[in-house]
Backbone as CSV, one residue per row, in Angstrom:
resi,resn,N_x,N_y,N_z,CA_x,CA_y,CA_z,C_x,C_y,C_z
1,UNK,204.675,216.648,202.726,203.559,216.859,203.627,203.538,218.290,204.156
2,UNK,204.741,218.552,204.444,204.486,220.225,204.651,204.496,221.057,204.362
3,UNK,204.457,220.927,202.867,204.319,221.788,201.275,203.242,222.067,201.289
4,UNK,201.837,220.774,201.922,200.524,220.971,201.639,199.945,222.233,202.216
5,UNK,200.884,222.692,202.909,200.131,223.883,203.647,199.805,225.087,202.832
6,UNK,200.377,225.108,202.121,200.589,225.926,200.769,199.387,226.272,200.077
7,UNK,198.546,227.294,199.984,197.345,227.296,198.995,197.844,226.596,197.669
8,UNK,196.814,226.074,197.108,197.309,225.451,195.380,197.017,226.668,194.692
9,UNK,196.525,227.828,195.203,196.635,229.051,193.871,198.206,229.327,193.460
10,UNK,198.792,229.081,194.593,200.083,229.541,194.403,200.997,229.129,193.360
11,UNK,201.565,229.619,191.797,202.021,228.382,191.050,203.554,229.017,190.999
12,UNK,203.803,230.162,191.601,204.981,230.406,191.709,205.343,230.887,192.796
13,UNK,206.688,230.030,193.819,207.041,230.726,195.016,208.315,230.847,195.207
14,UNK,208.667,231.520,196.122,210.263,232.085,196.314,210.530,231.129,197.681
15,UNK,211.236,230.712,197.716,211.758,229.674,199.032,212.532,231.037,199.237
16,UNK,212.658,230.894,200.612,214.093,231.640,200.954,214.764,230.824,201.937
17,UNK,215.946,230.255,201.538,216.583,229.413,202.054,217.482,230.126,203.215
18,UNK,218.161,231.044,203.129,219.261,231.433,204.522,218.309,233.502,204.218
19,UNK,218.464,233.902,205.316,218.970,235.421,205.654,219.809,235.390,206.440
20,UNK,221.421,235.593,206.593,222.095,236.022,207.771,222.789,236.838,207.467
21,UNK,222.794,237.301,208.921,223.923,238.551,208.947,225.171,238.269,209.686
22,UNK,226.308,238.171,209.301,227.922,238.067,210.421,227.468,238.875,211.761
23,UNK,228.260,238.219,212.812,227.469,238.382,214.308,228.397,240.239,214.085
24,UNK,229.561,240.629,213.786,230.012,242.298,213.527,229.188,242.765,213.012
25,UNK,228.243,242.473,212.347,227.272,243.839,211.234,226.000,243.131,211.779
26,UNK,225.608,242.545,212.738,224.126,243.073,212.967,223.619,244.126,213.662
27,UNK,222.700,244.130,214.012,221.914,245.961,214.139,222.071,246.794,213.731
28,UNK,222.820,246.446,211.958,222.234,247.728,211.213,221.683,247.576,210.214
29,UNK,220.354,246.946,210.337,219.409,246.910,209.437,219.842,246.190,207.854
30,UNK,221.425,245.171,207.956,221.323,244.658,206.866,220.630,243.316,206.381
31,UNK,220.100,242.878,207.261,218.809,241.555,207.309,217.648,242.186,206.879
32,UNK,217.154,243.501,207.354,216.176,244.032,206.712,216.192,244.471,204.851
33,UNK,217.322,244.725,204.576,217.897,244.898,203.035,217.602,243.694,202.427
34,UNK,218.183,242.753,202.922,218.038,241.431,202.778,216.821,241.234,201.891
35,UNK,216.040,241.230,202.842,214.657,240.768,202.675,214.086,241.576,201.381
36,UNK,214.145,242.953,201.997,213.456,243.639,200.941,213.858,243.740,199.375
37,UNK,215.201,243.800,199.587,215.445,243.394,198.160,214.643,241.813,197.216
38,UNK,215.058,241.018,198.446,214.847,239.759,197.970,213.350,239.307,197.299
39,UNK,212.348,240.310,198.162,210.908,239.902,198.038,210.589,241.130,196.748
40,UNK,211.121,242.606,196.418,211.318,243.033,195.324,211.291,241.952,193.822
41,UNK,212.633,241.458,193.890,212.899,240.681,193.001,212.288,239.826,192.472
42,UNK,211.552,239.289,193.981,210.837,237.957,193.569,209.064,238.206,192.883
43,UNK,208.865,239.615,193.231,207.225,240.207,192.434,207.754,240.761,191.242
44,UNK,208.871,241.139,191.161,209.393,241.607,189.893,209.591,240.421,188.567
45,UNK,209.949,239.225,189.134,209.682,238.211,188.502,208.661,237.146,188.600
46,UNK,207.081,237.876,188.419,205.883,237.231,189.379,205.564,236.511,189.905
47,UNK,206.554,236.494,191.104,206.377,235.343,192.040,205.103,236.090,193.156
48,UNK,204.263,234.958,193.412,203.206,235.086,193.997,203.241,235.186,195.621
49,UNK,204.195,234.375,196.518,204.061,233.806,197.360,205.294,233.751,197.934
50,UNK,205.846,233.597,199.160,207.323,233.312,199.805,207.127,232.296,200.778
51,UNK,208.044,231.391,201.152,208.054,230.605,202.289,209.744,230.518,202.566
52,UNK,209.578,230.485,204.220,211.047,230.001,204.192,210.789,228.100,205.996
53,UNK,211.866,227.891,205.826,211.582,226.894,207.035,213.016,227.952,207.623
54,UNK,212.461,228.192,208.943,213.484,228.548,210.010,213.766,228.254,211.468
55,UNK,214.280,228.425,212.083,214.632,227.656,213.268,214.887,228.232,214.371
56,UNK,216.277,229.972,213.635,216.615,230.816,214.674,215.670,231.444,215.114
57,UNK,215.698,231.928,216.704,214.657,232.948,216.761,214.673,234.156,216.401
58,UNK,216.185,235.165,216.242,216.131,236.277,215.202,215.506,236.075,213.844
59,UNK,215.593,234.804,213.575,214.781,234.748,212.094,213.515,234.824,211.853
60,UNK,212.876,234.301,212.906,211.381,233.654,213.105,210.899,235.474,213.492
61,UNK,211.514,235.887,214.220,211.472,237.672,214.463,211.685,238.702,213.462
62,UNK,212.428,238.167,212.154,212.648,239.142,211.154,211.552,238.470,210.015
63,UNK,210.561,237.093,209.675,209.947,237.152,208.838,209.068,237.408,209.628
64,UNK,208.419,237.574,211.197,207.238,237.833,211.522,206.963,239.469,211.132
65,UNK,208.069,240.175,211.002,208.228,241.435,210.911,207.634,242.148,209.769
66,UNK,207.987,240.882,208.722,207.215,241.216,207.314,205.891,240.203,206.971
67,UNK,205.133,239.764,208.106,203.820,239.344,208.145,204.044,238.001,207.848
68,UNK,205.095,237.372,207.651,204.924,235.612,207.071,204.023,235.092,208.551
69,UNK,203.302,234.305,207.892,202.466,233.562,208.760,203.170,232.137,209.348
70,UNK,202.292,231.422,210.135,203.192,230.203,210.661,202.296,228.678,210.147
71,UNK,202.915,228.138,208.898,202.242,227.202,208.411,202.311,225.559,209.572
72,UNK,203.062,225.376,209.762,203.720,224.611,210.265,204.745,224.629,211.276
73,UNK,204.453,223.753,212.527,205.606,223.978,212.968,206.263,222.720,214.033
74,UNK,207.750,222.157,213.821,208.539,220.790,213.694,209.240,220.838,215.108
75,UNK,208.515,219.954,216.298,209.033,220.246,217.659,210.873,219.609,217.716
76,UNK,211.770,219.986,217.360,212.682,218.978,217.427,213.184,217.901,218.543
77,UNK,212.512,217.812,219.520,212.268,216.744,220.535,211.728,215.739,219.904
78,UNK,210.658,215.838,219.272,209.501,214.902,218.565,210.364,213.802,217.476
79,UNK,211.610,214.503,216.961,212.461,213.910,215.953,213.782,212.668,216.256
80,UNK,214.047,212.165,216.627,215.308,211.013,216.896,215.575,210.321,215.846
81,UNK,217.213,209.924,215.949,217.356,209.235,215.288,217.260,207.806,215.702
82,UNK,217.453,206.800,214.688,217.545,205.240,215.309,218.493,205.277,216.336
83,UNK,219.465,205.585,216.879,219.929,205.418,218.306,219.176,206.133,219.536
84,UNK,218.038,207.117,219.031,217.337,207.928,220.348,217.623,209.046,220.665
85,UNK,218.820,209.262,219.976,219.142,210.600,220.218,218.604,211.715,219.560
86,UNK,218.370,213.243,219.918,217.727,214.243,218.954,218.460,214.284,217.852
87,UNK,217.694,214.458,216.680,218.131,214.478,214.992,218.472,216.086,214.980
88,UNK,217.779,217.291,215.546,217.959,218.779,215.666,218.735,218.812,216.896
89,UNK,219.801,219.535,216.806,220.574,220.386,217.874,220.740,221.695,217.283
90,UNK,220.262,222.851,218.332,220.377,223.978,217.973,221.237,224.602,219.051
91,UNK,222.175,225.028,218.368,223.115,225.868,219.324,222.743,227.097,220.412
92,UNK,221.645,227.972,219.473,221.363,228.545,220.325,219.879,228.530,221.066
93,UNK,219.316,227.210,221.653,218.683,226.364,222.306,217.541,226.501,221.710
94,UNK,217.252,226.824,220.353,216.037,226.656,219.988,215.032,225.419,219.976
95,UNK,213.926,225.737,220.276,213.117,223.871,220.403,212.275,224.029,219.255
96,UNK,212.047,224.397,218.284,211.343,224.587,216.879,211.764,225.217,215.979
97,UNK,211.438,224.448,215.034,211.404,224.717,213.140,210.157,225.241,213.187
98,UNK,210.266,226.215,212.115,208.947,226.858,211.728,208.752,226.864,209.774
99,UNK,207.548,226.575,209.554,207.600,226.420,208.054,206.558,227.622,208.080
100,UNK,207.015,229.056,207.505,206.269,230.316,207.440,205.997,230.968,205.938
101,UNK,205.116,231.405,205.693,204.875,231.768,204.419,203.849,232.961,204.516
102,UNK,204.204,233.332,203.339,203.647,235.143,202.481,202.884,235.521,201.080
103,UNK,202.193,235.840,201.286,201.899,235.908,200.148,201.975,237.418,199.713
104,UNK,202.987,237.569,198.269,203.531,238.687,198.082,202.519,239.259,197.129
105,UNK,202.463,240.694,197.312,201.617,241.530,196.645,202.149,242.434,195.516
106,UNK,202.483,243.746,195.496,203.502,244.440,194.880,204.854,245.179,195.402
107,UNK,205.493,245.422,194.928,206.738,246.339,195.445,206.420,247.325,195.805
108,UNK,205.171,247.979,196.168,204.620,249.069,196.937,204.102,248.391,198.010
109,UNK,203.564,247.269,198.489,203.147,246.999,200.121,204.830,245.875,200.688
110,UNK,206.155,245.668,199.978,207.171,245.141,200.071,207.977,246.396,202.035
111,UNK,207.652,246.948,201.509,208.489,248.336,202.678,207.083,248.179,204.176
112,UNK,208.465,248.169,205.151,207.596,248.351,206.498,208.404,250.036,207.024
């Protein structure tokens, strides 16, 4: 169901499942490498489109950075399991999943 958000032009996409950086090496721009390599690769092998589902808010801050939009988005309050309890615990108190997506162009509009 939350695939549908997805244009159907799209017949090839890049999930991106994790970006992290070890809590010693952040703020120096290696999450930004990350990415850019990653979305390189993925027009290099004509992928049309990117989505990732994320949760952290540095994350939700590093794909807004490169324009992913917000398809969807999963209140984890809204979720329990059969005993009632929340199914999401986020350590660092996040209250949403976000299902965000891109649609990639060439390795010349890839660089901010």
């Amino acid at each position: 169901q939350k695939w549908s958000s997805i244009p159907r032009s799209v017949d090839k996409l890049w999930l991106v499942e994790v970006i992290a950086v070890a809590g010693d090496f952040r703020g120096r721009g290696l999450a930004r490498v990350l990415m850019e390599f990653g979305m390189e690769k993925a027009i290099d092998r004509g992928v049309h489109a990117a989505a990732s589902e994320v949760v952290a808010n540095a994350s939700i801050a590093l794909f807004a950075k490169y324009d992913y939009v917000l398809l969807k988005e999963v209140i984890h309050s809204e979720y329990r399991g059969e005993d009632g309890l929340p199914v999401f615990v986020c350590p660092e108190g996040e209250k949403a999943a976000q299902l965000l997506f891109k649609m990639l162009k060439s390795s010349t509009n890839v660089m901010h």
